[in-house]
Structures are given as structure tokens and as C-alpha cells.
LOROBA-136909 format. One record per atom (N, C-alpha, C, O): residue number from 1; residue in one letter; atom name; x, y, z. Coordinates in steps of 0.05 Angstrom, whole numbers. Example, Ala and Ser with C-alpha at 12.3 -4.5 7.8 and 13.67 -1.06 7.14 Angstrom:
BEGIN
1  A  N  264  -114  156
1  A  CA  246  -90  156
1  A  C  264  -66  156
1  A  O  285  -66  169
2  S  N  257  -45  142
2  S  CA  273  -21  143
2  S  C  258  1  157
2  S  O  268  23  161
This chain:
BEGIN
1  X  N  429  26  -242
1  X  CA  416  2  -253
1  X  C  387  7  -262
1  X  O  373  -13  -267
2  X  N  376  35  -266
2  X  CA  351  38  -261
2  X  C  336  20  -253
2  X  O  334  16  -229
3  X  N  321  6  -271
3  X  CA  298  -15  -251
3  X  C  305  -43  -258
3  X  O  289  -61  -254
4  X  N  334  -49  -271
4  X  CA  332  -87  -280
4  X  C  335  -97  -244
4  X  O  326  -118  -236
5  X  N  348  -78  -225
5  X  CA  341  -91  -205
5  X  C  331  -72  -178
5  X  O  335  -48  -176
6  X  N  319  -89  -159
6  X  CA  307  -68  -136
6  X  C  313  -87  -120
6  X  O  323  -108  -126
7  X  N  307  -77  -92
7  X  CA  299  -77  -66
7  X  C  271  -58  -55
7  X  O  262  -36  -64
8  X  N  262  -72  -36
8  X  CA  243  -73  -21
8  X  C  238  -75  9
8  X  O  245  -98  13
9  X  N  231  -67  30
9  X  CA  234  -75  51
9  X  C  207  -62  60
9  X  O  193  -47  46
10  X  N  199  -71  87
10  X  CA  173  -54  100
10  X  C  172  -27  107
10  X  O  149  -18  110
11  X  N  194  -10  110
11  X  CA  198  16  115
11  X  C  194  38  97
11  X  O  213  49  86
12  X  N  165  45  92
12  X  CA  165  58  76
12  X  C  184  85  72
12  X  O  194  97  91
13  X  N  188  93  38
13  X  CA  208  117  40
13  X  C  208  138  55
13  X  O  185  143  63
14  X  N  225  154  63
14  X  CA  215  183  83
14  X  C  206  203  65
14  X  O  201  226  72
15  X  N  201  190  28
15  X  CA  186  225  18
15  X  C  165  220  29
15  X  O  156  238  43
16  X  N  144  187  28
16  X  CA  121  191  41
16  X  C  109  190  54
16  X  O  85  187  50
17  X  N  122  191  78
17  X  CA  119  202  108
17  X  C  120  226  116
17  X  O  116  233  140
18  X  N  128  245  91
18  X  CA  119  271  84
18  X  C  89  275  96
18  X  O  80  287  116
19  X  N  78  259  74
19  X  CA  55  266  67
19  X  C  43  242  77
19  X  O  44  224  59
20  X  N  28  232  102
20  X  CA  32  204  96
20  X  C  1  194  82
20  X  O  -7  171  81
21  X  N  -8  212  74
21  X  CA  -42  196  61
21  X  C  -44  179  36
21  X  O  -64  166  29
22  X  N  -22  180  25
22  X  CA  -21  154  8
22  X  C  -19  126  17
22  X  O  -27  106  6
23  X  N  -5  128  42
23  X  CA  2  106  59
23  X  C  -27  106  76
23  X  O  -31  85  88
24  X  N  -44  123  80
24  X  CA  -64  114  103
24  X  C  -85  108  84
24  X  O  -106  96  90
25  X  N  -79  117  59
25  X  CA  -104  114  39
25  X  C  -104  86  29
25  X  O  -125  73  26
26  X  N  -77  74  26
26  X  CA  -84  42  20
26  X  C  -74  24  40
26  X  O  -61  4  36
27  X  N  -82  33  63
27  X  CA  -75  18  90
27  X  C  -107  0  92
27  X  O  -110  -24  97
28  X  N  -128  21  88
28  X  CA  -162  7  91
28  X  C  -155  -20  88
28  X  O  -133  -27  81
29  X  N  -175  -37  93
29  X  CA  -181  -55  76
29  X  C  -204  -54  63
29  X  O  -210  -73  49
30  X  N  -219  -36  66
30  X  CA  -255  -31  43
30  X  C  -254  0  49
30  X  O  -238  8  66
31  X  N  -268  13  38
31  X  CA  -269  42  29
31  X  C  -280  53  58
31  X  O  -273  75  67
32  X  N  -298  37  72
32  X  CA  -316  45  98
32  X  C  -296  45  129
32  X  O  -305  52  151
33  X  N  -265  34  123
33  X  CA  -250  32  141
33  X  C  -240  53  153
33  X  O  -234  71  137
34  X  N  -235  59  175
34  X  CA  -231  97  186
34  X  C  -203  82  199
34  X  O  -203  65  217
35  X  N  -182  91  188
35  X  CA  -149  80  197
35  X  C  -130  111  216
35  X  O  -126  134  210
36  X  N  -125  99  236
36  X  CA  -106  114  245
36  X  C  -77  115  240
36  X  O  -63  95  236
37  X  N  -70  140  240
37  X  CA  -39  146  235
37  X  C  -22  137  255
37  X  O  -13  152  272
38  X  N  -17  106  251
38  X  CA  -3  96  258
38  X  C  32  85  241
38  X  O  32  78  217
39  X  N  57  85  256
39  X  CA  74  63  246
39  X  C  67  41  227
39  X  O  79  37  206
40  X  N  42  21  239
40  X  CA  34  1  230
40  X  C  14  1  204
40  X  O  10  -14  185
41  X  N  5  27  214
41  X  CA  -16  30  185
41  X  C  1  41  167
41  X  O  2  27  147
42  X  N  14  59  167
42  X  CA  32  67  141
42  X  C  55  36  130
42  X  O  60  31  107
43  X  N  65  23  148
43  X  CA  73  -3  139
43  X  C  55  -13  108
43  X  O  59  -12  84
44  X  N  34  -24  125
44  X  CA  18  -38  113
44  X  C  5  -21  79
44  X  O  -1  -31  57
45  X  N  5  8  91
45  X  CA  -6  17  53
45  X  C  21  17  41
45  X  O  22  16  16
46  X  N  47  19  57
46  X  CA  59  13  39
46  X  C  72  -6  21
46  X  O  85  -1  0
47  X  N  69  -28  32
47  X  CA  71  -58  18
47  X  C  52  -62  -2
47  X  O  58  -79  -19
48  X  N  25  -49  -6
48  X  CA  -2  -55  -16
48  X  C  5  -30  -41
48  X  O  -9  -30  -61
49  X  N  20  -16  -37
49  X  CA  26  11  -56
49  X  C  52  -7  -73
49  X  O  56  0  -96
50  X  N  69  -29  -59
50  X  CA  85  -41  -72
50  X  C  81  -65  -86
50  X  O  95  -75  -103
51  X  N  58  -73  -76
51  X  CA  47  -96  -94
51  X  C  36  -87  -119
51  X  O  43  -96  -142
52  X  N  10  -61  -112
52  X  CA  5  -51  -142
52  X  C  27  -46  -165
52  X  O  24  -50  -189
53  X  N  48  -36  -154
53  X  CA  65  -24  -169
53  X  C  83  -42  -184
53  X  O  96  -36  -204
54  X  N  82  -69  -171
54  X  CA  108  -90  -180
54  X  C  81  -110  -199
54  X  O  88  -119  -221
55  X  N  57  -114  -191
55  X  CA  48  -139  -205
55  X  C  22  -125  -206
55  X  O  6  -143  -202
56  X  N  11  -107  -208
56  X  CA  -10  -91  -217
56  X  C  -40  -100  -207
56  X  O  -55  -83  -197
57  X  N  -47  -129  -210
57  X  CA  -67  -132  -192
57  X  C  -62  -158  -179
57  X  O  -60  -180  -189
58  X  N  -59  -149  -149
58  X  CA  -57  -169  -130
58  X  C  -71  -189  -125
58  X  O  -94  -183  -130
59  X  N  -68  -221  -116
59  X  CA  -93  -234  -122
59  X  C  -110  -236  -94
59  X  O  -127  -253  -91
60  X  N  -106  -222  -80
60  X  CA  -122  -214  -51
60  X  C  -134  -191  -51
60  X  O  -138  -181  -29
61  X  N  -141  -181  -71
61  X  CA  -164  -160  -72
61  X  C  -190  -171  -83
61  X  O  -188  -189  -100
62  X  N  -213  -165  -77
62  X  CA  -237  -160  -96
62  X  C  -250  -134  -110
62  X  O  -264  -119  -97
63  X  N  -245  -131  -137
63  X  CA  -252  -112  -150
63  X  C  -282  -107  -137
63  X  O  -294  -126  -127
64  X  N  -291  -86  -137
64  X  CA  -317  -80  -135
64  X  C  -334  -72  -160
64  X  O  -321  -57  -174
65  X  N  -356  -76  -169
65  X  CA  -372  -69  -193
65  X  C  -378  -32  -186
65  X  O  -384  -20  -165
66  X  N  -374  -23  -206
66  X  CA  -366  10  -219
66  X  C  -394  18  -205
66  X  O  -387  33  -187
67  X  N  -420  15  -204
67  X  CA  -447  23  -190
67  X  C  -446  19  -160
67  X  O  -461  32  -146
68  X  N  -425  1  -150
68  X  CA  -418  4  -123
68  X  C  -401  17  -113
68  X  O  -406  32  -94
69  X  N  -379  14  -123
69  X  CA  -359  29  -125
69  X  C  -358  66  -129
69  X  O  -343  83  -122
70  X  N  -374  66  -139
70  X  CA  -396  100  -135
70  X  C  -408  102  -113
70  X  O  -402  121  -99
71  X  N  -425  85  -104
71  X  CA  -440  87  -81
71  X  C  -432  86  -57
71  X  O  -440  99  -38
72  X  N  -409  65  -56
72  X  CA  -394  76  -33
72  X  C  -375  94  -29
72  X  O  -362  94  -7
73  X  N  -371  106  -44
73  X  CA  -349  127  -40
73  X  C  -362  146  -30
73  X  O  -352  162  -14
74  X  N  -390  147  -39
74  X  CA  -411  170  -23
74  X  C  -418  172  3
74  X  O  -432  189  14
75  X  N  -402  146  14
75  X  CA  -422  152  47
75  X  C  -391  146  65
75  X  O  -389  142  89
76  X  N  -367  147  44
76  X  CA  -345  155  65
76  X  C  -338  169  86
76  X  O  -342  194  86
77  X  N  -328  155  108
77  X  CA  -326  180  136
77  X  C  -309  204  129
77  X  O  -287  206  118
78  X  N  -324  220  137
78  X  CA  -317  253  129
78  X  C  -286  246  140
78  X  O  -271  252  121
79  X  N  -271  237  161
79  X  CA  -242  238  171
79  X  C  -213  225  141
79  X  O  -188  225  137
80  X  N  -244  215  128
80  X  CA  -225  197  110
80  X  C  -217  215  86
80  X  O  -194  219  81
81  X  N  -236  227  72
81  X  CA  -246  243  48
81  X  C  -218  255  38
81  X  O  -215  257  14
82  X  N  -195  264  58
82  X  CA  -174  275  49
82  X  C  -143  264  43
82  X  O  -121  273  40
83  X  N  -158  235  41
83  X  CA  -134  209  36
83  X  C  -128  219  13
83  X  O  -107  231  12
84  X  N  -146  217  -14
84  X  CA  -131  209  -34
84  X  C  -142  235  -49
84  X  O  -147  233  -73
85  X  N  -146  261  -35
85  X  CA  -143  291  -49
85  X  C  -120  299  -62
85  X  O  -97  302  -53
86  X  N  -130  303  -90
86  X  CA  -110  305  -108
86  X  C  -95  288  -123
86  X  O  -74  293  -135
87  X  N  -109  263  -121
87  X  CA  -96  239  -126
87  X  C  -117  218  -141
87  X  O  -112  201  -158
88  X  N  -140  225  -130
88  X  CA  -160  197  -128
88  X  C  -186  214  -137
88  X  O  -194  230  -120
89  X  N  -197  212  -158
89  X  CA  -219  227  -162
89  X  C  -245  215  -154
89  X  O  -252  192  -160
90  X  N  -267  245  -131
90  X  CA  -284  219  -118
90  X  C  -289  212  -94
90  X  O  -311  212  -82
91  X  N  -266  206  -84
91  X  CA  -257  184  -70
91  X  C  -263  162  -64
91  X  O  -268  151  -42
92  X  N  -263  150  -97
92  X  CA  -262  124  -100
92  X  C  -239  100  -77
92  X  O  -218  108  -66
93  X  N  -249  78  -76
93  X  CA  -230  66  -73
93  X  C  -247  34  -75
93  X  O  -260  22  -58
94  X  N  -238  29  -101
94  X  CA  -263  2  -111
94  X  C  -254  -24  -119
94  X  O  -257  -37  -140
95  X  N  -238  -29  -94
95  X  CA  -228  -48  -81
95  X  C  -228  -59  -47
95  X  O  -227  -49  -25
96  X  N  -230  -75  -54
96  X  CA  -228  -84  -10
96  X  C  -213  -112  -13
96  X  O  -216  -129  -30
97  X  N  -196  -111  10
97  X  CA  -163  -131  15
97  X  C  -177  -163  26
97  X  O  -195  -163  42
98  X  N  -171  -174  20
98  X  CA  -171  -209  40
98  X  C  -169  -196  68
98  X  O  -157  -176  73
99  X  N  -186  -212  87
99  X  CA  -187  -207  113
99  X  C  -156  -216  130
99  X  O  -139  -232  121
100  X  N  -154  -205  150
100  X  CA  -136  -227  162
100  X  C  -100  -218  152
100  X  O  -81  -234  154
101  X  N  -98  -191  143
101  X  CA  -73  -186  124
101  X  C  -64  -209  112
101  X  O  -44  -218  122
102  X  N  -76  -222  90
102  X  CA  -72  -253  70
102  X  C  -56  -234  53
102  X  O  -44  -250  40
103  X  N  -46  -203  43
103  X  CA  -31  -199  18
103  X  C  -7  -194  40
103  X  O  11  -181  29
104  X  N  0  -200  67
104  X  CA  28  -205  70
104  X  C  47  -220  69
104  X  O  71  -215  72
105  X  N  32  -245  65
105  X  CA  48  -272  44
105  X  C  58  -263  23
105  X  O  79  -274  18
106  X  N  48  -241  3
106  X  CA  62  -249  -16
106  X  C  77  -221  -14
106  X  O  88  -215  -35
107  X  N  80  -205  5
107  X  CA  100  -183  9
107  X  C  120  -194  19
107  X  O  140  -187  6
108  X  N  125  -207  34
108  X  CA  148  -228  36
108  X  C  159  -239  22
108  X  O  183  -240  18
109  X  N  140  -250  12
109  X  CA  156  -275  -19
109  X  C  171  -250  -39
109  X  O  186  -258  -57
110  X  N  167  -227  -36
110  X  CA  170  -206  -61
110  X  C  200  -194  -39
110  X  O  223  -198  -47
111  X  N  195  -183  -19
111  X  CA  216  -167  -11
111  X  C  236  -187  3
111  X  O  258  -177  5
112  X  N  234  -217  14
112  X  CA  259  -225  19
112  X  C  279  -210  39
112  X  O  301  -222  40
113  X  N  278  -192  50
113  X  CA  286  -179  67
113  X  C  300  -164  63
113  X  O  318  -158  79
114  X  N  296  -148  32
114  X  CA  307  -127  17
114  X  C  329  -143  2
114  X  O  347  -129  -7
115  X  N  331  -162  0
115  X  CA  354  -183  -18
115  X  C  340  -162  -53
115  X  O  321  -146  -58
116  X  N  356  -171  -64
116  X  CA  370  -158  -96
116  X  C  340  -179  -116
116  X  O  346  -202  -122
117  X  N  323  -173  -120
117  X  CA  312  -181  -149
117  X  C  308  -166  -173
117  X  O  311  -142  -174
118  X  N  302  -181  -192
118  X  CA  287  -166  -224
118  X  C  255  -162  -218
118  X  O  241  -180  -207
119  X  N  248  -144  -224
119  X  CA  214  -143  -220
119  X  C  208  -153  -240
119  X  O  217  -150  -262
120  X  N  186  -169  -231
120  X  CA  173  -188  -250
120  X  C  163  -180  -269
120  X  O  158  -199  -284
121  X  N  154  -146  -282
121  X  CA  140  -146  -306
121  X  C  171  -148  -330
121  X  O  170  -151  -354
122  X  N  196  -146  -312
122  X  CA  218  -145  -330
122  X  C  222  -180  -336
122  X  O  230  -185  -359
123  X  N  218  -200  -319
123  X  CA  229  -225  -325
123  X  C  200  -245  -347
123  X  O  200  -265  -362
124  X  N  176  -223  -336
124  X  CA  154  -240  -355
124  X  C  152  -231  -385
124  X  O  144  -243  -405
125  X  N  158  -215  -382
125  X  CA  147  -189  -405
125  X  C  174  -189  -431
125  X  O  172  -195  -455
126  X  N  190  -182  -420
126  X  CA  216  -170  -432
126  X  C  234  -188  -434
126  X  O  234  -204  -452
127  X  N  253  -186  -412
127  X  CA  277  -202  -417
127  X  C  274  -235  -419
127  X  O  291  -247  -432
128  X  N  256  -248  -409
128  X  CA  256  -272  -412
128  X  C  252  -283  -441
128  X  O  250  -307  -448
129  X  N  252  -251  -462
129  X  CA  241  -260  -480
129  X  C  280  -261  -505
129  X  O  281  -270  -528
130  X  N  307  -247  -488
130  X  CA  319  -250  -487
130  X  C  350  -259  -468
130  X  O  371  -247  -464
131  X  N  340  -283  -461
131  X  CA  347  -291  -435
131  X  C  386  -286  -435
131  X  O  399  -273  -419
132  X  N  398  -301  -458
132  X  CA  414  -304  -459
132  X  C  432  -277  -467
132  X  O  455  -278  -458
133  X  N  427  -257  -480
133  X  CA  433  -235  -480
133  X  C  430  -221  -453
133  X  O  450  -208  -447
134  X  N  413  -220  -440
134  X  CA  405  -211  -420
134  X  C  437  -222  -397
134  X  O  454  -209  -385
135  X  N  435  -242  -400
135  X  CA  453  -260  -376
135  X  C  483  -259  -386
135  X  O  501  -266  -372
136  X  N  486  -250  -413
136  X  CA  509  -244  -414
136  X  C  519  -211  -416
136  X  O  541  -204  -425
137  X  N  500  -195  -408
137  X  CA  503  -167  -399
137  X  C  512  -173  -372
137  X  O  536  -174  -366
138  X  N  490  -177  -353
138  X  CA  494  -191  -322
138  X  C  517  -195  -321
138  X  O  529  -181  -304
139  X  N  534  -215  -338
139  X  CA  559  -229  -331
139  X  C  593  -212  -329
139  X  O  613  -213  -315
140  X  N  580  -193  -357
140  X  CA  593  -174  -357
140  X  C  594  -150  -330
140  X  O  614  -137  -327
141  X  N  581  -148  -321
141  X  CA  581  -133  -298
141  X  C  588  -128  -274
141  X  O  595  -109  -260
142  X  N  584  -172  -271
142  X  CA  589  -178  -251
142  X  C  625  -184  -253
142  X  O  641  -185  -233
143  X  N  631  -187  -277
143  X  CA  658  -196  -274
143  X  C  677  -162  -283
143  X  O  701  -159  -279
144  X  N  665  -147  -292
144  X  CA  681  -118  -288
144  X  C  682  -102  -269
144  X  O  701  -86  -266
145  X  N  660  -104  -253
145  X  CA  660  -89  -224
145  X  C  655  -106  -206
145  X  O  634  -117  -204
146  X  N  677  -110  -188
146  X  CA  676  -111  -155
146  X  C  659  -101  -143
146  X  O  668  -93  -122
147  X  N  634  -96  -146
147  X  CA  622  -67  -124
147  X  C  605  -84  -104
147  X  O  597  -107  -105
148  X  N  603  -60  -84
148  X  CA  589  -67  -64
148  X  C  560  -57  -45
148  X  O  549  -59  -23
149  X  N  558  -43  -79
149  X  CA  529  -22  -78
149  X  C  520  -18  -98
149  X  O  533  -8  -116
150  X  N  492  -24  -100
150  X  CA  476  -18  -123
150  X  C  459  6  -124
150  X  O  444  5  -104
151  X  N  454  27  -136
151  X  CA  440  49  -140
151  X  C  412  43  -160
151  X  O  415  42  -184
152  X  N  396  42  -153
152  X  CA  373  35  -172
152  X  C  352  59  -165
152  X  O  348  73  -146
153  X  N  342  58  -192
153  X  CA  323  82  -198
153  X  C  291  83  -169
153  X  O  281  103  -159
154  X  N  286  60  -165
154  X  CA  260  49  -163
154  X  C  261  41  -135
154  X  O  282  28  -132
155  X  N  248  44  -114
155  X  CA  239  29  -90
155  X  C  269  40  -66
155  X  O  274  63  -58
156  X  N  279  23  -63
156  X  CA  301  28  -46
156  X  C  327  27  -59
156  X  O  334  10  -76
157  X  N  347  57  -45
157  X  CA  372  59  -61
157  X  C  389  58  -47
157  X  O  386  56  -23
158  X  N  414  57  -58
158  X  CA  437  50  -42
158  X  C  441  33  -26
158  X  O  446  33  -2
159  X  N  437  6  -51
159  X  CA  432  -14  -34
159  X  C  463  -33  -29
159  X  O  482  -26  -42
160  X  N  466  -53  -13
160  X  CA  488  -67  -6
160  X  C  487  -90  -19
160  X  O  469  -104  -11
161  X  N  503  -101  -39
161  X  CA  501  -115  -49
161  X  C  528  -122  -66
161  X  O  542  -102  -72
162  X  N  538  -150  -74
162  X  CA  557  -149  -87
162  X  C  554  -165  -117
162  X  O  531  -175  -119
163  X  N  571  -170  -142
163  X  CA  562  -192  -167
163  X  C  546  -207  -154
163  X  O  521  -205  -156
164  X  N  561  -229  -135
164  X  CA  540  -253  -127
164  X  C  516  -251  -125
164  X  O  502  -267  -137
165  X  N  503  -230  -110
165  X  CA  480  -224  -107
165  X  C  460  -214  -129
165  X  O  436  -219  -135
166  X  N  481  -197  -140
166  X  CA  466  -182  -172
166  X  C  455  -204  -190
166  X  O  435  -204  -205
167  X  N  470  -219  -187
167  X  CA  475  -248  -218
167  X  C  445  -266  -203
167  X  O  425  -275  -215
168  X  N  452  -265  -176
168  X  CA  429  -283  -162
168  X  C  392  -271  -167
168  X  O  371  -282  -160
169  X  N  395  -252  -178
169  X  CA  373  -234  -177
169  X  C  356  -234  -211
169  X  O  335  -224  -219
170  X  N  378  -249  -225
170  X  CA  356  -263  -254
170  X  C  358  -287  -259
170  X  O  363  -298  -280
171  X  N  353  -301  -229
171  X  CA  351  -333  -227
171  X  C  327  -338  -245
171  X  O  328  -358  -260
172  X  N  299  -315  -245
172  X  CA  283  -331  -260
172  X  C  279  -336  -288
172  X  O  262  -351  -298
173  X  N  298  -321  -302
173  X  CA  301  -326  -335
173  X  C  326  -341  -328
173  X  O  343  -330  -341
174  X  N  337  -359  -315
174  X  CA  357  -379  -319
174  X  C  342  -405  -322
174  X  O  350  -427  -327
175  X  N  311  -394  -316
175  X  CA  296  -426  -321
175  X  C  295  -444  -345
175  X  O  310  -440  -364
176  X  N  283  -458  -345
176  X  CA  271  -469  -372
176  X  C  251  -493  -378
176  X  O  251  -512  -363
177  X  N  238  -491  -394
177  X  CA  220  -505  -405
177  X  C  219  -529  -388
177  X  O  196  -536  -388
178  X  N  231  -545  -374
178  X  CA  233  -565  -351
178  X  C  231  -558  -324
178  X  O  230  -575  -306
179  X  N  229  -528  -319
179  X  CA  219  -520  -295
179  X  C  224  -491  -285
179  X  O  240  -475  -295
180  X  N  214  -489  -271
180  X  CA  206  -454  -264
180  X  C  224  -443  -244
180  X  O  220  -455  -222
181  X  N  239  -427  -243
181  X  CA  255  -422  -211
181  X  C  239  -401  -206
181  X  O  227  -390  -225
182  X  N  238  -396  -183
182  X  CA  221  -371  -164
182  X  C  223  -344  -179
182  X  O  244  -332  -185
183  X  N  191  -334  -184
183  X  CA  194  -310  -193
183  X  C  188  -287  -167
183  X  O  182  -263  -170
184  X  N  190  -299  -149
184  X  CA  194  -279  -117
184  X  C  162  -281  -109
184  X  O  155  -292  -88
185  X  N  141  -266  -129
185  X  CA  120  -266  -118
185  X  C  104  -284  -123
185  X  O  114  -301  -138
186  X  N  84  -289  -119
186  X  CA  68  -315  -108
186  X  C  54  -324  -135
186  X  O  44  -305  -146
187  X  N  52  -348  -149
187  X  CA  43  -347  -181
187  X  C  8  -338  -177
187  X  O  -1  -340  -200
188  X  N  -6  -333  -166
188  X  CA  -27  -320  -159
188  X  C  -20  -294  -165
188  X  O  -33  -284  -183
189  X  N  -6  -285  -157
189  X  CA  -10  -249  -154
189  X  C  10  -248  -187
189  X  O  12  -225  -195
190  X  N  19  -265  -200
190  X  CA  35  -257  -228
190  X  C  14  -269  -248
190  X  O  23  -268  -271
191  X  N  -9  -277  -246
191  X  CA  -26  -286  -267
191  X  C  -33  -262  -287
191  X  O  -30  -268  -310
192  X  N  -41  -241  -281
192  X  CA  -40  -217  -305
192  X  C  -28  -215  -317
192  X  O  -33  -213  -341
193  X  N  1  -214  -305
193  X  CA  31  -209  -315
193  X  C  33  -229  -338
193  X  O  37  -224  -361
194  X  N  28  -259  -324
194  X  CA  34  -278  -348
194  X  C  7  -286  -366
194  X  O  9  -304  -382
195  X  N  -16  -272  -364
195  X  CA  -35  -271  -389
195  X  C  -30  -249  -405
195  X  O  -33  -249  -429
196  X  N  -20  -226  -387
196  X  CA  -8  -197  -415
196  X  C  15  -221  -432
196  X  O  13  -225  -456
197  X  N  29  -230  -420
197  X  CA  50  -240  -441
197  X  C  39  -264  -458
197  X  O  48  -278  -476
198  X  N  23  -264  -447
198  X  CA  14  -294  -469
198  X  C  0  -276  -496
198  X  O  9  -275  -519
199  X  N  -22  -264  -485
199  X  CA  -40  -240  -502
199  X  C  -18  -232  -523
199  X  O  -18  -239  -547
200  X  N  3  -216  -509
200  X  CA  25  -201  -528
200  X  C  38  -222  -545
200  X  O  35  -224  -569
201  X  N  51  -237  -533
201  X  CA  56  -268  -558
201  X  C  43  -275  -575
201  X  O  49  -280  -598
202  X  N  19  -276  -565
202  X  CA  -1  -290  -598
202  X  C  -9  -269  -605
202  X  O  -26  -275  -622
203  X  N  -9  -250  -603
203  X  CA  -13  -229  -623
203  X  C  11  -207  -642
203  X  O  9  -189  -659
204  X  N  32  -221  -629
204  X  CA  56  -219  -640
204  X  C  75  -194  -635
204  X  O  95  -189  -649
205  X  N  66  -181  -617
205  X  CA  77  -160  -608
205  X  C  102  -163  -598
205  X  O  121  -150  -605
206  X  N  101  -187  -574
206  X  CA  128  -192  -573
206  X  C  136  -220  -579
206  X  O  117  -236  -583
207  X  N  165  -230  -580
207  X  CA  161  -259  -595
207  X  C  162  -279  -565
207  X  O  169  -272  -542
208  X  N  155  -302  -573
208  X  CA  156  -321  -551
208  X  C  176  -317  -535
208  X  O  197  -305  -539
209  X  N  165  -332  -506
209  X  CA  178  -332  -475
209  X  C  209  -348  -481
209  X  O  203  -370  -488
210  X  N  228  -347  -480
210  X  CA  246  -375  -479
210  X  C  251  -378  -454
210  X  O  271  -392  -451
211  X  N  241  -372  -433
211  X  CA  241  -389  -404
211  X  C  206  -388  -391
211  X  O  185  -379  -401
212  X  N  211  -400  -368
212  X  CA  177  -406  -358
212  X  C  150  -410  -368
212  X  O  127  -405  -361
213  X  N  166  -424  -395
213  X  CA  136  -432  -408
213  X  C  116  -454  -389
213  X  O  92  -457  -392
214  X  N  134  -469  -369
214  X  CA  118  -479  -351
214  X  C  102  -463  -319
214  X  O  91  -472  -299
215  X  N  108  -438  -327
215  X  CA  98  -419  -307
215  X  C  70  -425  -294
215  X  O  50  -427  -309
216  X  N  68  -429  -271
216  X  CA  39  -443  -244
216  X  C  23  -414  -251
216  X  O  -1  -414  -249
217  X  N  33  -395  -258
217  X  CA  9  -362  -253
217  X  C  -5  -371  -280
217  X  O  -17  -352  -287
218  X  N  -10  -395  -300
218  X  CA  -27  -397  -319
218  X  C  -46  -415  -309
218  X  O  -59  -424  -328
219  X  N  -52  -425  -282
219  X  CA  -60  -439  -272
219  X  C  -76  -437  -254
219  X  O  -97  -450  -248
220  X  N  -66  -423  -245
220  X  CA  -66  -413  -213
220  X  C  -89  -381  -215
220  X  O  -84  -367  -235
221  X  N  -109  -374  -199
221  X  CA  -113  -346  -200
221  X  C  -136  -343  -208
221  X  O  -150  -363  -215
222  X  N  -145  -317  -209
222  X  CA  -164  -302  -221
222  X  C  -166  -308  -258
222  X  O  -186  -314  -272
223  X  N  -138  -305  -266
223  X  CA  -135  -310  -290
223  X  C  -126  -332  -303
223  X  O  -118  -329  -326
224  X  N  -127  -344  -297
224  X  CA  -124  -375  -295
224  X  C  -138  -384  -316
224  X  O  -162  -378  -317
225  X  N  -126  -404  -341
225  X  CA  -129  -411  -366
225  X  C  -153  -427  -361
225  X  O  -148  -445  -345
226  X  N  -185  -428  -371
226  X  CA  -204  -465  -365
226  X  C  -198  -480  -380
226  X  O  -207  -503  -379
């Protein structure tokens, strides 16, 4: 399926528990945080590694200004410095999280307990922009194979799942202009997502939305229409 659908769950993969400094590197919550190699801390970077990755900027971060964001990378605890070697030039990290783990609301709303969705840059971006083609590929799929496992490129594989579930997983281009069905993550953390697609519409790159033109992430957020 490559990526029209994924799963998700809290357990990060075992490649990177390999290695686990990607996971301890976005476990912090501010650059000055000294995290132990814990279960709990590799959890946590890795939901925060899955939020970047599914909706690009979360709405529980605060960017830091680029003159700070220099300056503190300079007075990082020497224990930390080899988080993001080879990865992170610097060792920047010019962002810091909502107190209180506030971005695990919307890791929830996103993984569902590893249940079957479309990632949202596919239902804002792309297919919503051919809904009905789209849903009659789906249909086809679901009514030629029986199966009871999905293989997807992205996040978690070999997953358990049957049609019902697959078909259930582009509820949100079944919407329409009278109302929005759940796009999994929180319309806060999809506001980028749905100003790239607005941006790309009127500039004509891609053609209009035919579902969630009443979408709350134009409202809602950082990016949020005045």
C-alpha cells in the first residue's frame, strides 16, 4: 500500500532502538534538557519524530528565533552533544514542546491504537482533490481481496486489518462541503497542511479541495486565517 495507508502505535521501531539518539534527541522538551535512556523517554521522541513526520509542524511547539537558537545550542550539556551527531548540524535544536506532555493529545487522536488511517498530507493535499476516483480505487480493493493484512511502506508493517477497516481509513475525503469527518489529528496541528493547500489552490498548482472546504485547521492555530 506504500503510504495511502499507515499505522502507528507508541512502540517505537526496533531499527531505532539500534541507535536510540534520535529518540533521546527529540524526547527534550528545550535544548537545555539532559534526558535519560529510558523506555519512557524513547516513547515520547518517538511520537514527537511521528508528529513531525505526519503534519510537519506541531501546534505544541514554539519555534525559537535563529539568534537564540544559536546561542543555545552553545551552552548544551556536554552528555547531550551526541544526540543528533551526524544528523543535526550544531546541535541545534530550535524548538521547545508545551509543558505538561500537551503534544500527547494529539498522538492519540493520530494513532488510535494503531487502527488503519490515510496521513493527512495525502487527504489535504492530494486525494481530496480527487475524492471520488480515489474511493473508487478503495472500493475496488476492498471488494477483490479478502485480506487480512496490510503491508505499508511507512511507520508500522504487517499490519492486521481487513476491507472494512481499509475503506474506514478515507472517512475524511468522504466529507463534504456540509461538514468535516475526522482527519485523526487535532485541526491545530493540520493548520500548515491546510494553508499549503489553500496557498497551492490559488496559485493553481493544484485544483480545488472537493471535500473539507469547511475544515476548523483554517481557524484554529498558529495559522489561522484573520
Amino acid at each position: 500500500m506504500t503510504d495511502t495507508v499507515v499505522s502507528v502505535t507508541d512502540t517505537p521501531p526496533k531499527i531505532l532502538t539500534e541507535d536510540p539518539r534520535a529518540l533521546l534527541f527529540h524526547a527534550r522538551d528545550s535544548i537545555d534538557e539532559v534526558v535519560q535512556d529510558t523506555i519512557e523517554a524513547r516513547k515520547k521522541g518517538w511520537r514527537r519524530i511521528v508528529q513531525f513526520g505526519l503534519i510537519f509542524f506541531p501546534s505544541q511547539i514554539d519555534v525559537s528565533p535563529v539568534g537564540k537558537a544559536i546561542a543555545d545550542a552553545s551552552k548544551i550539556d556536554r552528555s547531550m552533544k551526541t544526540l543528533g551527531e551526524g544528523g543535526v548540524p550544531f546541535n541545534l535544536y530550535p524548538w521547545s514542546w508545551h509543558s505538561n506532555d500537551a503534544d500527547l493529545r494529539n498522538f492519540k487522536n493520530i494513532s488510535k491504537g494503531g487502527a488503519l488511517f490515510c496521513p493527512p498530507i495525502l487527504t489535504k493535499i492530494i486525494l481530496d482533490r480527487e475524492p471520488v476516483r480515489t474511493l473508487a480505487w478503495v472500493d475496488r480493493v476492498c471488494n477483490r481481496f479478502d485480506f487480512t493484512r496490510v503491508i505499508s511502506c511507512h511507520l508500522e508493517n504487517n499490519i492486521k486489518a481487513n476491507p472494512k477497516q481499509f475503506r474506514a481509513a478515507f472517512d475524511p475525503i468522504t466529507s463534504s462541503t456540509q461538514g468535516v469527518k475526522s482527519q485523526r489529528a487535532l485541526a491545530e496541528d493540520l493548520a500548515l497542511l491546510q494553508t499549503a493547500s489553500d496557498v497551492l489552490t490559488k496559485f493553481g498548482i493544484v485544483s480545488a479541495s472537493q471535500v473539507c472546504d469547511l475544515e476548523p485547521a483554517r481557524t484554529v492555530g498558529r495559522f489561522a486565517l484573520k
